[in-house]
N, C-alpha and C positions, 0 to 999 in steps of 0.2 A: 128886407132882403138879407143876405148870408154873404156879408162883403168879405169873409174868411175865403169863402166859394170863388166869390167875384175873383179874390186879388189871385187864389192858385191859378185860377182855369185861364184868367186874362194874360200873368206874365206869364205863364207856361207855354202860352199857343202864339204867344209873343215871341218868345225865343224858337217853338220850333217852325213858324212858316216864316220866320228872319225876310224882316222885308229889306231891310239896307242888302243882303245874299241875293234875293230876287230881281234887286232892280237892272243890275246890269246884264241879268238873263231875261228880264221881260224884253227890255232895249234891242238887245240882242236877237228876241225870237218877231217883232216887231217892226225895225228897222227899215223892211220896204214901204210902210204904211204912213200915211200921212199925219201929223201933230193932231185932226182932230177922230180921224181912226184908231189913231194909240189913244188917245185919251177915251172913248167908247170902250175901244177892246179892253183897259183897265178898269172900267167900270162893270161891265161884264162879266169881267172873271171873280173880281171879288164878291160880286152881289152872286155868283152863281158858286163860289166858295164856299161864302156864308150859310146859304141856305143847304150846300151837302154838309157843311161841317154840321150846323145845327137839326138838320136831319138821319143823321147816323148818331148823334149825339142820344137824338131819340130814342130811332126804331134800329139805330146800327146791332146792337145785341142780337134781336131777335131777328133780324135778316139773316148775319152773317152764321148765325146757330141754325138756321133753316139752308142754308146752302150748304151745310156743313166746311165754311173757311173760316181758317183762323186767322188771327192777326199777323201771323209771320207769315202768309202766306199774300196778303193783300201786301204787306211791306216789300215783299218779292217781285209783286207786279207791278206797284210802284214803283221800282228801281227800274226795272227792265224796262218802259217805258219812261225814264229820265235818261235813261243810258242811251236809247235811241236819238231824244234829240240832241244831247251832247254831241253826239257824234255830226251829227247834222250841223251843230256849230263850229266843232272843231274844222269840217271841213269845206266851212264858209258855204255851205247852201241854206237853202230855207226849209223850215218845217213850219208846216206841212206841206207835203209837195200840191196836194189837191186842191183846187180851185174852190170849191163847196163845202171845207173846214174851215172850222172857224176857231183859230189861235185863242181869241180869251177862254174857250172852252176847256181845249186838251192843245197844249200840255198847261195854259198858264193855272186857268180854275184849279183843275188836275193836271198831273200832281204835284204842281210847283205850290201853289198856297194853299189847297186842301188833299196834302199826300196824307200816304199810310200812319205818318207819325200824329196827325193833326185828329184825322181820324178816332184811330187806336187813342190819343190820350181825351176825346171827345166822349168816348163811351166811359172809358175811365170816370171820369171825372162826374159823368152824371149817377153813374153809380153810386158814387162814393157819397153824392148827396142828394138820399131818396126826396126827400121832403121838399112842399112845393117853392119854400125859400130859395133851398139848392139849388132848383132846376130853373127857378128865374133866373137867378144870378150866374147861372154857369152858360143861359144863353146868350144875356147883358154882357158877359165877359167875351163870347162867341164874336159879337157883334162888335165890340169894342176894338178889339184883335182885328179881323178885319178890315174893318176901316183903316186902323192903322196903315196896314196892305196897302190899300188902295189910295191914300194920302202920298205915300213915299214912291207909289209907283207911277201919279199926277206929275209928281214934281221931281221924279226923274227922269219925263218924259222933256222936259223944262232943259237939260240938260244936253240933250243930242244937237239944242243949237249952236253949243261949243265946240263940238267932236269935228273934227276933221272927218273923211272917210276911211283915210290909213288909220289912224288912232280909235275910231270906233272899229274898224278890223281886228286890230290887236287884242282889244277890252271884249271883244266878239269870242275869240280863239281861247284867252285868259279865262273868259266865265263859263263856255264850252269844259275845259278843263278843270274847273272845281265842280263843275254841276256832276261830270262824270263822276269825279272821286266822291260827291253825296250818293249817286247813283248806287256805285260799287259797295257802298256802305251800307243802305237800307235794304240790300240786296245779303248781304255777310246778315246783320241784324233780323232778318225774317227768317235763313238756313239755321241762325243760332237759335232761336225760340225754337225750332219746329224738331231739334234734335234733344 
């Protein structure tokens, strides 16, 4: 195996779906749901992460060349789609409103642990190592990452039996407001490639 591969692709998708960043927005998109509902809907989203990341990682090239979309254009719709439920948290409702969505999916799967960044550096990276060593190790690394994810998001679900309901408000409205300003960012980041 190409542990050169391993260690890029691993800290790389380590730093950009930042699960310690995540947990107080999973908590947060969460929060009506029971200890063993969160703990499902966490398991959920990352297994259903893993397998887009490592499936674009794939065949992402030649999909998004056949749709003709670029990368700053998926980074675009990624934001716009964070920036809704930001909003949703900042103004203390729930997302999603529908009865028949299912949170681990969109937005946690998407685009909170498998956004545009995770993606776009998924293709990258299998690129960058044609050979069948590369491509183990950059899915080994996929899955490693991951898990991480979904380790931090267990045992920050461990954590709401401390929160007050004022105090989990607050940490509700706080992460509402950083998830925007990532929002607004992968949103600038997709307008700057595309110009």
């Amino acid at each position: 195996m190409n542990w050169r591969a391993f260690g890029e692709t691993f800290v790389t998708l380590l730093v950009i779906t930042d699960p310690l960043g995540n947990a107080p927005v999973f908590l947060s998109i969460t929060r009506r749901m029971s200890p063993a509902e969160r703990q499902r809907a966490a398991i959920r989203a990352v297994i259903a992460a893993g397998a887009l990341i490592v499936g674009f990682a794939i065949f992402g090239e030649l999909v998004l060349r056949y749709l003709h979309v670029s990368i700053g254009s998926l980074s675009i719709a990624g934001g716009l789609l964070l920036l809704l439920v930001s909003l949703e948290m900042l103004r203390g409702t729930d997302f999603p409103t529908g009865e028949t969505e299912d949170v681990a999916l969109v937005p946690l799967a998407t685009p909170l642990v498998a956004g545009p960044g995770a993606i776009a550096t998924a293709i990258v990276l299998w690129r960058n190592h044609p050979h069948a060593s590369g491509h183990a190790a950059v899915i080994l690394a996929i899955i490693a990452a991951v898990a991480c994810v979904g380790a931090t998001l267990l045992v920050s679900e461990r954590l709401t039996r401390a929160f007050s309901p004022s105090i989990f408000a607050f940490l509700t409205r706080v992460a509402g407001l950083l998830l925007s300003a990532i929002a607004v960012q992968l949103v600038v980041n997709g307008v700057r490639s595309l110009t």
